[in-house]
C-alpha positions in Angstrom: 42.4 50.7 -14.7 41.6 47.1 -16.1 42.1 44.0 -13.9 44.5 41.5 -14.5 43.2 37.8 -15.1 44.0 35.3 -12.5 42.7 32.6 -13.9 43.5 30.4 -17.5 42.0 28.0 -20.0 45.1 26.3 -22.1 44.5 27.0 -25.8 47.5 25.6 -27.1 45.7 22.7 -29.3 48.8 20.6 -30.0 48.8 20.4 -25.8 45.4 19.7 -25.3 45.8 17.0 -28.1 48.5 15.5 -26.8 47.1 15.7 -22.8 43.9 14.4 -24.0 45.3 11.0 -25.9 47.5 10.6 -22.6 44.3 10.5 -20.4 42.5 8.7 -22.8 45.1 5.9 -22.7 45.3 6.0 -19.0 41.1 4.9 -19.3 42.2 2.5 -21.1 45.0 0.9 -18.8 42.2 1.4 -16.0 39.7 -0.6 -17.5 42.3 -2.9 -17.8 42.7 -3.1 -14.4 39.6 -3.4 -13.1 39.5 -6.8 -15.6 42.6 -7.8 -14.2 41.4 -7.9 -10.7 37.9 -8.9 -11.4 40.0 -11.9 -13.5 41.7 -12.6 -10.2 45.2 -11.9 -11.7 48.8 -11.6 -10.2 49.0 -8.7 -7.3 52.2 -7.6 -8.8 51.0 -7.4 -11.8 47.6 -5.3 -11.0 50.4 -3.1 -9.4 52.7 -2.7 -12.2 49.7 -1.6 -14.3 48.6 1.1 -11.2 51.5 2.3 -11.6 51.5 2.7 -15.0 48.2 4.5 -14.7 49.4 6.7 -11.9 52.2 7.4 -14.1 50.1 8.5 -17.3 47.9 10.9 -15.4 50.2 12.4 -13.3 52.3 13.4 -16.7 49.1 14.7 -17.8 48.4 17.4 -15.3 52.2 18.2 -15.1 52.2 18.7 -18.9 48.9 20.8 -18.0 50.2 23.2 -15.8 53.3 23.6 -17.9 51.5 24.4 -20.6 49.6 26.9 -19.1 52.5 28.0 -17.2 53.9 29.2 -20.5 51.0 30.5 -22.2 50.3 32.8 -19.0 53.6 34.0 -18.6 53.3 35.3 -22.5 49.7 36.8 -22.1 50.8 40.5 -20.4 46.7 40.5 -19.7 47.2 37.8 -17.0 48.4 38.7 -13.2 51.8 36.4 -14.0 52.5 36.3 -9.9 48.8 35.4 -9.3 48.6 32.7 -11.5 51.8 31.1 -10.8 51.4 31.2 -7.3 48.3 28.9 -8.1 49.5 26.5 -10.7 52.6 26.1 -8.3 49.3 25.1 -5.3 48.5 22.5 -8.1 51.8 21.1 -9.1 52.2 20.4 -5.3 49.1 19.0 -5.4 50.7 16.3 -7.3 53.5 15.7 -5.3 
């Protein structure tokens, strides 16, 4: 009887493309913050870019799990209810 995985690496490259430029960019906007408050700039300001930061990385990891979401769900070697029940732990992770 073989064993059903549990466990998943996303191979969809257009995703990983697209999740890695997103994360990249959020570096970017980080640095950018850390010069903002090192620059001693406007609170609200630092804040809007936080946000926008948050914002970036957050989309990342729900793009992530979605991604993978789908590719398990087609692969009949993975345990489906296993590894939804733990991407669904992760996107409450995010919450």
């Amino acid at each position: 009887m073989a064993t059903k995985k549990t466990s998943h690496t996303l191979q969809d490259e257009i995703q990983i493309e697209l999740i890695a430029n997103r994360l990249k960019r959020a570096h970017g906007q980080l640095g950018a913050v850390v010069r903002m408050i090192e620059e001693g700039r406007d609170c609200e300001a630092i804040i809007t870019q936080m946000a926008a930061v948050g914002k970036a990385v957050n989309t990342a990891a729900f793009t992530l799990i979605s991604a993978g979401l789908k590719e398990c769900i087609a692969d009949s070697s993975t345990d489906v209810t296993a590894v939804t029940a733990k991407l669904q732990k992760l996107f409450l992770s995010l919450a």
